[in-house]
FIDOKE-276346 format. One line per 4 residues: number of its first residue (from 1); their letters; for each residue x, y negated, z negated of C-alpha. Coordinates in steps of 0.5 Angstrom, whole numbers, plus 2048, in hexadecimal, padded with zeros to 3 digits. Layout:
<pts>
NUM	a	X,Y,Z; ...
</pts>
This chain:
<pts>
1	xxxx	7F4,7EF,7DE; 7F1,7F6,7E0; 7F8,7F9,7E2; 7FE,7F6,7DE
5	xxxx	803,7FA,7DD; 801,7FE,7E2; 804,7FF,7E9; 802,801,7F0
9	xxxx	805,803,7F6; 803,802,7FC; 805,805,803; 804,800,809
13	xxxx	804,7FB,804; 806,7F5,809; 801,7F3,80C; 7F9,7F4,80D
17	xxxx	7F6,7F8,808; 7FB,7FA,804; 7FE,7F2,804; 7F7,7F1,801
21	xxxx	7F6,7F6,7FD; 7FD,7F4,7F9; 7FA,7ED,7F9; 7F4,7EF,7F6
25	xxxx	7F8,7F4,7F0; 7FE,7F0,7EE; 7F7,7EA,7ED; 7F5,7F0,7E8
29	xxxx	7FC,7F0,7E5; 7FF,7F6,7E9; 807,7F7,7EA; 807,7F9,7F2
33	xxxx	80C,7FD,7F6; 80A,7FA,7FD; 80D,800,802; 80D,7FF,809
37	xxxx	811,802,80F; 811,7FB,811; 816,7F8,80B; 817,7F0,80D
41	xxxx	810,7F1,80D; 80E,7F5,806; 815,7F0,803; 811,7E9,806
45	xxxx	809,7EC,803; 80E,7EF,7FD; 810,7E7,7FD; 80A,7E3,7FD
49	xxxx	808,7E7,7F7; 80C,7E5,7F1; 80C,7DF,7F5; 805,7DE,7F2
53	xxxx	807,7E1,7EC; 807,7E9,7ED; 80B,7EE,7EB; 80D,7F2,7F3
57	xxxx	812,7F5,7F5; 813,7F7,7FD; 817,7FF,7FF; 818,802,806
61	xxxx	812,807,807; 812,80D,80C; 80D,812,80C; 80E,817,811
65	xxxx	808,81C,814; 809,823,811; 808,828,815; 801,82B,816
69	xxxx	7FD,824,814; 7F7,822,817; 7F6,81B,817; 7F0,817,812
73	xxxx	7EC,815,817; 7EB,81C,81A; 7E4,81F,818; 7E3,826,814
77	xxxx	7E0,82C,818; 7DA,82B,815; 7D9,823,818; 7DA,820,811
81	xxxx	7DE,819,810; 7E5,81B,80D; 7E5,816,806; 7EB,814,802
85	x	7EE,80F,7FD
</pts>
C-alpha cells in the first residue's frame, strides 16, 4: 500500500474532512493520530478506524491562535487568494 509504515497526524481530525481524510489514509496503509479538541469525538473516529482494521489512535488537540495571526481565509494585499497545504 502507498503509505505502510507511515503515519499521519491529523488536526481536526473527528469529523468532517479531517475524518475523511483519515479514512482514506489508513485505506493506503497509513498509522493515524486523529487529534481533535473534541476528544470522545476524535476517540469514537479513532475507534471506528482499527474497527475496520486500521491502525489509529485519538489525543487531546488545542492549538492556540498566536498572536499577530491573520486568518487563512483573509486575502494578500495584492488581492490574490491565500493557497496552503
Amino acid at each position: 500500500m502507498r503509505f505502510d509504515r507511515r503515519t499521519a497526524v491529523i488536526t481536526g481530525g473527528a469529523i468532517g474532512f479531517g475524518r475523511a481524510f483519515a479514512r482514506a489514509l489508513v485505506a493506503e496503509g497509513a498509522s493515524v493520530v486523529i487529534a481533535d479538541v473534541d476528544v470522545e469525538m476524535a476517540e469514537r473516529t479513532a475507534a471506528e478506524l482499527v474497527d475496520a482494521g486500521g491502525k489509529a489512535i485519538a489525543v487531546a488537540a488545542t492549538l492556540p491562535i498566536p498572536i499577530g495571526w491573520t486568518p487563512l481565509s483573509r486575502r494578500r494585499s495584492n488581492g490574490s487568494a491565500v493557497s496552503t497545504l
